[in-house]
BADRENKE-802647 format. One record per residue (C-alpha): residue number from 0; residue in three letters; x, y, z. Coordinates in Angstrom, 1 decimal. Layout:
BEGIN
<node><nr>NUM</nr><rest>ala</rest><px>X</px><py>Y</py><pz>Z</pz></node>
...
***
This chain:
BEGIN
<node><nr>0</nr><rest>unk</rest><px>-25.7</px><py>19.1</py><pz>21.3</pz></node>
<node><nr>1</nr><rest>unk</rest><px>-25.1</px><py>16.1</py><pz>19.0</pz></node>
<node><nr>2</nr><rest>unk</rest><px>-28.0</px><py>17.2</py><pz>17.3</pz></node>
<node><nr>3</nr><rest>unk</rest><px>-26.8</px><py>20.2</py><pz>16.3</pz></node>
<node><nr>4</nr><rest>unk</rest><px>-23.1</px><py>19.9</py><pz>15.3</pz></node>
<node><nr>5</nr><rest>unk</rest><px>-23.7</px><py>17.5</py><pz>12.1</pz></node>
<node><nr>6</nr><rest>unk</rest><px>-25.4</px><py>20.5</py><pz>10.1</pz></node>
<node><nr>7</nr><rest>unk</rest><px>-21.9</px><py>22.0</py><pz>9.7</pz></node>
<node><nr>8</nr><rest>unk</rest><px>-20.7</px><py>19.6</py><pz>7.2</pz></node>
<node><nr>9</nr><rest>unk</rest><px>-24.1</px><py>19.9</py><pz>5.6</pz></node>
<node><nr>10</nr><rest>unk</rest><px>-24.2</px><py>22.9</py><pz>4.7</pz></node>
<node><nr>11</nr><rest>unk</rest><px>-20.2</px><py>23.2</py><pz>3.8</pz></node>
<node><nr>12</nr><rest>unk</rest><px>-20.4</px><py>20.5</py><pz>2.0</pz></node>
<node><nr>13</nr><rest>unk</rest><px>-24.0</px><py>21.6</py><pz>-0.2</pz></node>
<node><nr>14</nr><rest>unk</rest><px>-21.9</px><py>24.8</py><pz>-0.3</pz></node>
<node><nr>15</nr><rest>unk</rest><px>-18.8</px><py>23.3</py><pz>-1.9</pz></node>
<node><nr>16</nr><rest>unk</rest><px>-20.9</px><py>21.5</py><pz>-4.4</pz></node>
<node><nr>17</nr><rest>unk</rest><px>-22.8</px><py>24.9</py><pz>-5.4</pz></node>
<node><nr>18</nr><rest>unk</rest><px>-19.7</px><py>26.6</py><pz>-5.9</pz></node>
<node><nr>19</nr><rest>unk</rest><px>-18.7</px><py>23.8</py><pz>-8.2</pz></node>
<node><nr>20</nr><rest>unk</rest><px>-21.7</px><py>23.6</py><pz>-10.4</pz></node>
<node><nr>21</nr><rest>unk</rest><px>-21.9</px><py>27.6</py><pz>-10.6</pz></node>
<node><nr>22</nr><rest>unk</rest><px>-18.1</px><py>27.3</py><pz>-11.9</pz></node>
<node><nr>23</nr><rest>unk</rest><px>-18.7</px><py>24.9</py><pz>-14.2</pz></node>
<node><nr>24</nr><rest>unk</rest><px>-21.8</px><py>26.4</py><pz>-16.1</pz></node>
<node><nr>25</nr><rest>unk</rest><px>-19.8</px><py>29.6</py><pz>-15.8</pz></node>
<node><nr>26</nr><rest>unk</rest><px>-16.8</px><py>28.3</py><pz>-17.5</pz></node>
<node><nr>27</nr><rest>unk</rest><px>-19.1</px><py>26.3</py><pz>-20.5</pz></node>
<node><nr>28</nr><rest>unk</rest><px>-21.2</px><py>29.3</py><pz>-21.1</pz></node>
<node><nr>29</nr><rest>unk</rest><px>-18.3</px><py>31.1</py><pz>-21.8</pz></node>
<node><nr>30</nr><rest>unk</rest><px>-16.5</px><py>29.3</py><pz>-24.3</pz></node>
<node><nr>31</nr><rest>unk</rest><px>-20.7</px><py>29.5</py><pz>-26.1</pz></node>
<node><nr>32</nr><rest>unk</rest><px>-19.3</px><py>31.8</py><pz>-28.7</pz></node>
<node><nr>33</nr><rest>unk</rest><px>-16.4</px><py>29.1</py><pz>-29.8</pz></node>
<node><nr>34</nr><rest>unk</rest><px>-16.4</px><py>27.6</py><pz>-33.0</pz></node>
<node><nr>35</nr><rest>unk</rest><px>-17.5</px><py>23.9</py><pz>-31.9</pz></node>
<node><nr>36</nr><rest>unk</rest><px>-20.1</px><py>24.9</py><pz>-30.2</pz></node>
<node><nr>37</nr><rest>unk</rest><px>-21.5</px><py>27.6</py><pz>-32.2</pz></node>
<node><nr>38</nr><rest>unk</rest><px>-21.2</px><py>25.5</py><pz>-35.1</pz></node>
<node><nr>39</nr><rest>unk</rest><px>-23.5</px><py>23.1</py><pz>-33.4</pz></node>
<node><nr>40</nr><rest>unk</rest><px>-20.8</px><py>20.7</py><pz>-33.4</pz></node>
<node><nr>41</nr><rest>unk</rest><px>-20.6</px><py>19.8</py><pz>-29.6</pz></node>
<node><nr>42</nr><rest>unk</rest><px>-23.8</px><py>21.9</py><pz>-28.9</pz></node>
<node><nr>43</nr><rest>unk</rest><px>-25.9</px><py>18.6</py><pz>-27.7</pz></node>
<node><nr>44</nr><rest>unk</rest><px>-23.3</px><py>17.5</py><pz>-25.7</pz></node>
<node><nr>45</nr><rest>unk</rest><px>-22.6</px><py>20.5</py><pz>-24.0</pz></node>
<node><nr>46</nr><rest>unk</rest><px>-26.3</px><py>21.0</py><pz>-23.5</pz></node>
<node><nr>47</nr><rest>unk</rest><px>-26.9</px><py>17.7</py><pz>-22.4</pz></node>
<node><nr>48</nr><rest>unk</rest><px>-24.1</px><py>18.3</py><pz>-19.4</pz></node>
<node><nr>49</nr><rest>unk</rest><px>-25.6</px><py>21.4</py><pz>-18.6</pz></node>
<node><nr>50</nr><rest>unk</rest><px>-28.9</px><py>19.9</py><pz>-18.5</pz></node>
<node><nr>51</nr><rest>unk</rest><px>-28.1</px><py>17.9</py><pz>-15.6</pz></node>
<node><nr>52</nr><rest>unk</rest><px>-25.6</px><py>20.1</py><pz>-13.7</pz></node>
<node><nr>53</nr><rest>unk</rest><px>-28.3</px><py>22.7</py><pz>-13.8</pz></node>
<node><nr>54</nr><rest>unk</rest><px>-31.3</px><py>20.1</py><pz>-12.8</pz></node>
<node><nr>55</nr><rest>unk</rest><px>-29.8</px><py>20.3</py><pz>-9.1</pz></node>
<node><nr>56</nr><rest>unk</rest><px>-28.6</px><py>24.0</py><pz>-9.3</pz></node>
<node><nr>57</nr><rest>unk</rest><px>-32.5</px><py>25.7</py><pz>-7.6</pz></node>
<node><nr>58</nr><rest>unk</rest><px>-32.5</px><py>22.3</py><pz>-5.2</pz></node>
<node><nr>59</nr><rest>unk</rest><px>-29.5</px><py>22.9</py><pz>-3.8</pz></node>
<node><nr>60</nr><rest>unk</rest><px>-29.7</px><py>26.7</py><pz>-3.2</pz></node>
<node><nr>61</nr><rest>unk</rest><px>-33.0</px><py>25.9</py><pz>-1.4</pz></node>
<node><nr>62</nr><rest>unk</rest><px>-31.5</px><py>22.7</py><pz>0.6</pz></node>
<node><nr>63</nr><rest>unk</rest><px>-28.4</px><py>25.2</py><pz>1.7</pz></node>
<node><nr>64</nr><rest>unk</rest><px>-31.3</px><py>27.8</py><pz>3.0</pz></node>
<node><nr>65</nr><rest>unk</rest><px>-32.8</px><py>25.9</py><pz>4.9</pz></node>
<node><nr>66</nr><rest>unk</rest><px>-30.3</px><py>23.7</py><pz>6.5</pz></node>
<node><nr>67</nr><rest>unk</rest><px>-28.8</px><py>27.6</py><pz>7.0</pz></node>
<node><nr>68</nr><rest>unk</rest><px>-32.0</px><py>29.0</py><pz>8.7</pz></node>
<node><nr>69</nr><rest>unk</rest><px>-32.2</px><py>25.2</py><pz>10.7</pz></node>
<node><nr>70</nr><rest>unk</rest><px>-29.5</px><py>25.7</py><pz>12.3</pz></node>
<node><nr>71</nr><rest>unk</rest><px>-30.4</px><py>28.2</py><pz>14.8</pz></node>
<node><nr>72</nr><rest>unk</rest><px>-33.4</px><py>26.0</py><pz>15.8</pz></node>
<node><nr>73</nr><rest>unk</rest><px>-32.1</px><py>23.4</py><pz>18.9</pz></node>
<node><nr>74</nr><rest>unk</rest><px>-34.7</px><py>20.8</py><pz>17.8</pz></node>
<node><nr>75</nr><rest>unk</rest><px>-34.8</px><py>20.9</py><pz>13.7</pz></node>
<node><nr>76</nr><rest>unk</rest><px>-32.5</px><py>18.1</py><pz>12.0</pz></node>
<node><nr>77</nr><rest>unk</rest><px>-33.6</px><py>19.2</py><pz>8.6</pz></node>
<node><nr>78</nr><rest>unk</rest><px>-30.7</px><py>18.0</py><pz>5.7</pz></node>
<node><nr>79</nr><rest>unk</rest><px>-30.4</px><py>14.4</py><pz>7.6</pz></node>
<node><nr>80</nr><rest>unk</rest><px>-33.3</px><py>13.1</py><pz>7.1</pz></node>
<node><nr>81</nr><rest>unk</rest><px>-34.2</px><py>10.0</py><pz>4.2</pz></node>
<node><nr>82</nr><rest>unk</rest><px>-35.1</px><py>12.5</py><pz>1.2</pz></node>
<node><nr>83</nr><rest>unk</rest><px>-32.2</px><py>14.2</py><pz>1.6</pz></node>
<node><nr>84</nr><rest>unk</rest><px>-30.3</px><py>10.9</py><pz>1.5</pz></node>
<node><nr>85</nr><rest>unk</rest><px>-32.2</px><py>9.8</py><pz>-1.5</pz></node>
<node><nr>86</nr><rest>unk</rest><px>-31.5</px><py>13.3</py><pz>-3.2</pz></node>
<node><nr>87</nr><rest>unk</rest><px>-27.5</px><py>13.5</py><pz>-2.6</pz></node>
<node><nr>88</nr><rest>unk</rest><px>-27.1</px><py>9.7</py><pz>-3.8</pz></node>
<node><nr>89</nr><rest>unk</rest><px>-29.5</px><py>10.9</py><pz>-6.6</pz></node>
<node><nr>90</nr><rest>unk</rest><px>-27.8</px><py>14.0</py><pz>-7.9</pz></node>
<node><nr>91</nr><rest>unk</rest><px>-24.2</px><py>12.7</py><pz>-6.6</pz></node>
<node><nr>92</nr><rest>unk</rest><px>-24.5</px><py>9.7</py><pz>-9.8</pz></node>
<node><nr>93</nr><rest>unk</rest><px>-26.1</px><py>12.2</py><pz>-11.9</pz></node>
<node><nr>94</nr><rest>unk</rest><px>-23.7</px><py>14.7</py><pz>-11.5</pz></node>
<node><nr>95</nr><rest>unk</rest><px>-20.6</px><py>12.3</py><pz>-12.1</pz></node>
<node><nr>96</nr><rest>unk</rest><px>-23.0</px><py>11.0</py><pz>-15.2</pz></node>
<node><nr>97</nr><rest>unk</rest><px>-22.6</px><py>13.9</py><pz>-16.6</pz></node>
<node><nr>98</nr><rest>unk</rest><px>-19.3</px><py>13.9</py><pz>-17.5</pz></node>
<node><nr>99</nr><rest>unk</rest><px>-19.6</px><py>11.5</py><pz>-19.9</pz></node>
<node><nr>100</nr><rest>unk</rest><px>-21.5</px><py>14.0</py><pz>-22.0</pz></node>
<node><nr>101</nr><rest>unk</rest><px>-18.0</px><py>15.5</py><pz>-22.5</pz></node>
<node><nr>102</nr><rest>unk</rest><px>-15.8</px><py>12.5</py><pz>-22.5</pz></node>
<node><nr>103</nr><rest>unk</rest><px>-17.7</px><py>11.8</py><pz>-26.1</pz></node>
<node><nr>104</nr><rest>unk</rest><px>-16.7</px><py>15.2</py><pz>-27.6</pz></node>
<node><nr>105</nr><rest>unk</rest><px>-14.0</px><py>15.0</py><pz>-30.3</pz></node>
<node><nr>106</nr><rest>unk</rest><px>-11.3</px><py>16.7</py><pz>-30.2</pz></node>
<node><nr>107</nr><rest>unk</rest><px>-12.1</px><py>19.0</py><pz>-33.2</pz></node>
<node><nr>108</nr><rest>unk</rest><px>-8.8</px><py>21.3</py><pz>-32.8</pz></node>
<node><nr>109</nr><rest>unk</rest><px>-10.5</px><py>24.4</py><pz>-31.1</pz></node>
<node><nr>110</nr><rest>unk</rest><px>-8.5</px><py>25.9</py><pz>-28.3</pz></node>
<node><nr>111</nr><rest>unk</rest><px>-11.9</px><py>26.2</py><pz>-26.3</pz></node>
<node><nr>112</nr><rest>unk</rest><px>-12.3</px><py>21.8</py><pz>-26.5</pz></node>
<node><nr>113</nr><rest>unk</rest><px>-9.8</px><py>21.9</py><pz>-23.6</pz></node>
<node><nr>114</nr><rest>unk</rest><px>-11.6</px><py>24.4</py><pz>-21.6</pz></node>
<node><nr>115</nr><rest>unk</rest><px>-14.5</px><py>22.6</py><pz>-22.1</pz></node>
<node><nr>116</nr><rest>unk</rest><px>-13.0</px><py>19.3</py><pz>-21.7</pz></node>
<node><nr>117</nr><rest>unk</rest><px>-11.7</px><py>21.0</py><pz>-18.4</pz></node>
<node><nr>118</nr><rest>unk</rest><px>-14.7</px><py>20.9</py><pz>-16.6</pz></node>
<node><nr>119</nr><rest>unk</rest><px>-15.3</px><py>17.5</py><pz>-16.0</pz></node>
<node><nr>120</nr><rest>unk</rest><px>-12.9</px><py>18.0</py><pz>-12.5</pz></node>
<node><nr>121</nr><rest>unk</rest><px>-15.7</px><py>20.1</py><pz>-11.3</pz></node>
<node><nr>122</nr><rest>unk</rest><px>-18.3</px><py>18.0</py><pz>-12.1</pz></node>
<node><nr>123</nr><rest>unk</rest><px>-16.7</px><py>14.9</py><pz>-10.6</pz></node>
<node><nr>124</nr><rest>unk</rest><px>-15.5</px><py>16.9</py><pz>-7.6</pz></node>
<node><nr>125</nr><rest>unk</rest><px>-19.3</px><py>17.8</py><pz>-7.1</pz></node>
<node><nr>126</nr><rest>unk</rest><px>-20.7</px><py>14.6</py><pz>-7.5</pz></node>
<node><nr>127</nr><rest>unk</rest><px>-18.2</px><py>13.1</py><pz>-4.7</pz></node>
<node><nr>128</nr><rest>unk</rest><px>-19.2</px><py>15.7</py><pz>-2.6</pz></node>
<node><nr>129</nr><rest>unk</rest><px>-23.0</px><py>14.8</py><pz>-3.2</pz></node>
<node><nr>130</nr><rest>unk</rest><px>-22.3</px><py>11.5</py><pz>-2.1</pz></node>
<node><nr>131</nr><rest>unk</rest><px>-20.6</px><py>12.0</py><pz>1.0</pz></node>
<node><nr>132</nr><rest>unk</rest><px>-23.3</px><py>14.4</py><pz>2.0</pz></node>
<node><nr>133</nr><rest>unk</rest><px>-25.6</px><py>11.6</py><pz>1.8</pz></node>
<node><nr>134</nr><rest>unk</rest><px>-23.3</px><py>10.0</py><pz>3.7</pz></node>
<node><nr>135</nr><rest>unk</rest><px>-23.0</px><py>12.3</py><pz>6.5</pz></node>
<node><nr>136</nr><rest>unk</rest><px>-27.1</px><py>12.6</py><pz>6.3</pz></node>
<node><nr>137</nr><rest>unk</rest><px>-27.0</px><py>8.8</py><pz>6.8</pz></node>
<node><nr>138</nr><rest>unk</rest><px>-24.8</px><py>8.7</py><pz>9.8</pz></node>
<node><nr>139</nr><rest>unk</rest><px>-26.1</px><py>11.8</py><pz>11.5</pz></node>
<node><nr>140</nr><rest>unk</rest><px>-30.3</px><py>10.8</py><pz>10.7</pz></node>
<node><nr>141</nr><rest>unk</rest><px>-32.2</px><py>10.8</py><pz>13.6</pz></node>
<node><nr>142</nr><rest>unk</rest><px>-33.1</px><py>8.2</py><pz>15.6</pz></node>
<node><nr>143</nr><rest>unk</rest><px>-36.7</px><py>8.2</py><pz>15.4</pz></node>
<node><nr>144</nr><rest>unk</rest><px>-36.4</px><py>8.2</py><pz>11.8</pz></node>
<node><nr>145</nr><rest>unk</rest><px>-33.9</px><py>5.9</py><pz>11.6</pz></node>
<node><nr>146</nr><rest>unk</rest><px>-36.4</px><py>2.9</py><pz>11.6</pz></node>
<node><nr>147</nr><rest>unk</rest><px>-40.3</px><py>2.7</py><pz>10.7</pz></node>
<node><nr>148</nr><rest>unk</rest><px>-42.7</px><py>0.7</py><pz>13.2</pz></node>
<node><nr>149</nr><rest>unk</rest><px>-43.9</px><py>-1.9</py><pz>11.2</pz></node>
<node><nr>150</nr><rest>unk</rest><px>-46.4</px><py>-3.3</py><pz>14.5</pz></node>
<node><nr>151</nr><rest>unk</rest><px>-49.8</px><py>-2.8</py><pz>14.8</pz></node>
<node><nr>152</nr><rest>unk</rest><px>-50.8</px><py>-0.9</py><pz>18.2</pz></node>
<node><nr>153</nr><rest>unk</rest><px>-51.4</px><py>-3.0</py><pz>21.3</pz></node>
<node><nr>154</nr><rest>unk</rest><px>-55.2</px><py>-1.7</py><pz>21.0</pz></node>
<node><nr>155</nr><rest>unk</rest><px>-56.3</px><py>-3.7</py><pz>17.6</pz></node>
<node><nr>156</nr><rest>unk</rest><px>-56.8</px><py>-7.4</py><pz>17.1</pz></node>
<node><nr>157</nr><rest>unk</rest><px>-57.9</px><py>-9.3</py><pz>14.2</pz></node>
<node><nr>158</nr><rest>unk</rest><px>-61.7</px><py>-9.0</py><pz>15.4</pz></node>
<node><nr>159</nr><rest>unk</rest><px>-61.7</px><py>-5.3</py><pz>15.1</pz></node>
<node><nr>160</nr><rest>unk</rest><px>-60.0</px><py>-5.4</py><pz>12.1</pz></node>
<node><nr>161</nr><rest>unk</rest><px>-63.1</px><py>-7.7</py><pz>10.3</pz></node>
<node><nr>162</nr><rest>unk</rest><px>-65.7</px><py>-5.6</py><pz>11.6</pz></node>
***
């Protein structure tokens, strides 16, 4: 059983995060037909944001379907393994990166500035959760990947080795 019970949080927790970045390209495409960023005024910043909420958008809906169909197999740990770890911390300082796309933006007196200023709580909320997923996948890896043998086999010696 201790296998099996540390794909909960995985999948809550690449859940929560999906939900965040969904609701925060939902909330910037819809202030698209506002005055800043129709005018082109805040359109690379906004796109730039966007650009790397949305570069972890397909991975994670992937990720969260197969940690999903892994859990009804006793032996699979898929989700704690080391590429998962690298993704999460990956995507976690990418996500809160991000933000700082729309910390730059001038306030330019457009009601939709704080809307889109607004969705920097997602973003950062995301990014945390990122990181404690690689977290959990680094507490809860399994043991036999926890550590590479670095020893050659009992079988070789250096005399095979130069032939």
């Amino acid at each position: 059983m201790p296998l099996k019970w540390p794909s909960l949080p995985l999948i809550v927790t690449k859940a929560i995060s999906l939900i965040l970045k969904i609701w925060d390209i939902k909330t910037l495409y819809s202030q698209f037909d506002s005055h800043c960023i129709a005018g082109w005024e805040i359109t690379d910043k906004v796109g730039s944001h966007l650009q790397l909420i949305m570069l972890s958008v397909v991975p994670d809906i992937a990720f969260l379907t197969c940690i999903g169909v892994a859990m009804f197999i006793k032996t699979c740990t898929f989700g704690s393994d080391q590429g998962t770890i690298a993704y999460n911390l990956v995507v976690g300082i990418l996500q809160i990166w991000s933000i700082f796309y729309i910390y730059a933006i001038e306030d330019c007196g457009n009601d939709a500035i704080s809307i889109v200023k607004s969705v920097t709580l997602p973003s950062i909320i995301a990014g945390i959760v990122h990181l404690l997923n690689s977290v959990f996948c680094l507490v809860f890896v399994a043991p036999e990947e926890r550590a590479f043998p670095l020893r050659r086999p009992a079988s070789s010696t250096m005399a095979e080795n130069e032939n």
